[in-house]
N, C-alpha and C positions, 0 to 999 in steps of 0.2 A: 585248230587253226584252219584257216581256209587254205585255198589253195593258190590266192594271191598272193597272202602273205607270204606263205611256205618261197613262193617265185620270187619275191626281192629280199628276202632273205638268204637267197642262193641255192636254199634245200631242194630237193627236190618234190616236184608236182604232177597234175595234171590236167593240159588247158582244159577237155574239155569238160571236168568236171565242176567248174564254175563258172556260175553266171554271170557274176563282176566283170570276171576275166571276158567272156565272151563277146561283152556290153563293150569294151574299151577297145577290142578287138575290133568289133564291125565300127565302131564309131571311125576309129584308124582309115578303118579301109573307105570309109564314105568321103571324110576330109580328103583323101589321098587321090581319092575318084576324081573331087571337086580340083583339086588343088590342080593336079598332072591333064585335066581337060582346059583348061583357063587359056586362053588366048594372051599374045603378046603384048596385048591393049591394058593388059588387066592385072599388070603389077603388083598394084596396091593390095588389090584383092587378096592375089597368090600369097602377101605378105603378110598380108591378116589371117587368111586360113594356117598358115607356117607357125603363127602365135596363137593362135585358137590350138591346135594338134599337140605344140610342145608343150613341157611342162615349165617352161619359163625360158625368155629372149633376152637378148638387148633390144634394142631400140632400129637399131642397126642390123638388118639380119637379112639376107636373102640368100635362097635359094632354087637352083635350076629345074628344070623340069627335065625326066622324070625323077621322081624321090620316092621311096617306100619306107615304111617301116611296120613294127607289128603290134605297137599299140602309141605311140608320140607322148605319151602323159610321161615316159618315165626319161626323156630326152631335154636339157637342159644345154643352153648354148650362148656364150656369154655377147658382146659387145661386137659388131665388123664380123659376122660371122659369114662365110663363105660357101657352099656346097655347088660343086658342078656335076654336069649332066650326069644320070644314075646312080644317084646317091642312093646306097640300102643301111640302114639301122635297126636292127635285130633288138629292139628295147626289152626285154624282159628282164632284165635288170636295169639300172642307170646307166645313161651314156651323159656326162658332165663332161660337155668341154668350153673351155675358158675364154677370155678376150682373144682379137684379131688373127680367128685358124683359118685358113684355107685348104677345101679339100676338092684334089681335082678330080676329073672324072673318075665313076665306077671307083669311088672306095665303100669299101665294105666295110663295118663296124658291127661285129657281131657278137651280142652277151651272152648266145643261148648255147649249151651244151648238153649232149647228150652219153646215158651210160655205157660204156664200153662193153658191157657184160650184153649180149643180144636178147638175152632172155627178160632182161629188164626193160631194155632199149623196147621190146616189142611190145609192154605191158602199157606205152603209151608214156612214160617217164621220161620227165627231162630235168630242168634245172640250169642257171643264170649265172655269172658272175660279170658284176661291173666293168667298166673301161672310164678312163678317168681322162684326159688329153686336158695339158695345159696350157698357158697363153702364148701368144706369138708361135704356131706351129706350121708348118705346112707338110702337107700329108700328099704325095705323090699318085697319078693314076693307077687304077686296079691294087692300089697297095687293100691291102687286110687287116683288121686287127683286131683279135682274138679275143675270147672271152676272159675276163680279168687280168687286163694289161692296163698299168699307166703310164702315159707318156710324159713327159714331163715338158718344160717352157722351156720355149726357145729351138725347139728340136724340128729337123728337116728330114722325113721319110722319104726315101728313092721309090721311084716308079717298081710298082710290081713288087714289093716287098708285103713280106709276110710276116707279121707280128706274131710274138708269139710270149715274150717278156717283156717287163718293166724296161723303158728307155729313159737316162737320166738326163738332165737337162743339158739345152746348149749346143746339141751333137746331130755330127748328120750319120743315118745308120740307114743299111740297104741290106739286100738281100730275103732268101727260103731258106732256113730263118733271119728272119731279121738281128743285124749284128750292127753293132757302133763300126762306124767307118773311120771317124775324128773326131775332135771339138771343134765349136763355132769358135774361131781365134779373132786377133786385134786386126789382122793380115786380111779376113774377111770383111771388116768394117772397114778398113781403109781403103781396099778396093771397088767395094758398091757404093763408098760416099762421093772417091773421084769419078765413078759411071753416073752418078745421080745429079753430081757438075754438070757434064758432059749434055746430059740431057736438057738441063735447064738453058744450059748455052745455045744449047741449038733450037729451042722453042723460043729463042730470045725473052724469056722469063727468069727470074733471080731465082 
């Protein structure tokens, strides 16, 4: 097996003994050049290089400048997708996330792990596990989250929060480690429909 494969199948590898890998590597790093030098003029641009990098958009996609990641083919990002300033994506596994997420500044999403044992660690060994985020999320500044975690839909991450498990849908969760705080309840939706009133009233629009 190559050493691609070995990487999105989670086993472990080593980048720099393939040339595939090195290929999607530098190609990453050229888009990211191109993308993060782009002027405010040039939108459209930035939005076409963001769907050229990923491995698949909506339609609907933008993202801030700066953004890194360490190779885009294996990042996949659904419909209204969001990314503010210093977005990093650690792709050596899949990062799949879903319709309308918002991620605010400096969140991290990282698949890559390394083996605890030093002696392996220094052989040049690493190895990937996915991160999965589902629809309707919003993901809070400097928040993290770690290599094979899924988030589930409907879920709101606190600022600064450190993933580190699976979060089930619906709930807003905070914290080093990251822990459910509550559920999204009925009390919630009735309060931001009367603020969503409020605002329409006063823009004199329905």
């Amino acid at each position: 097996m190559t050493n691609k494969e070995l990487m999105l199948m989670g086993e472990l590898y080593k980048l720099n003994d393939d040339k595939e890998l090195n290929e999607d590597f530098m190609r990453a790093r050229r888009l990211t050049r191109l993308f993060n030098s782009m002027t405010e003029e040039q939108m459209e641009e930035r939005k076409e290089i963001i769907k050229e990098l990923f491995k698949s958009t909506g339609e609907n996609v933008h993202v801030e400048q700066t953004f890194h990641c360490d190779y885009g083919c294996h990042i996949s990002v659904g419909e209204n997708f969001y990314a503010n300033y210093d977005c990093i994506m650690v792709d050596v596994c899949e990062i799949i996330i879903g319709d309308n997420v918002l991620l605010a500044p400096r969140v991290g999403i990282y698949t890559a792990g390394h083996p605890i044992d030093a002696a392996v660690r220094n052989e040049g060994l690493e190895f990937g596990k996915p991160v999965i985020i589902g629809d309707n999320v919003w993901i809070g500044g400097n928040a993290v989250i770690n290599p094979g975690v899924t988030i589930g839909s409907g879920v709101v991450i606190g600022s600064g929060s450190v993933v580190t498990k699976d979060i089930p849908d619906h709930v807003v969760a905070v914290g080093n480690p990251c822990r459910v705080l509550r559920k999204i309840n009925e009390e919630d939706k009735i309060y931001w429909e009367k603020e969503r009133e409020k605002y329409y009233q006063r823009i004199g629009q329905p």
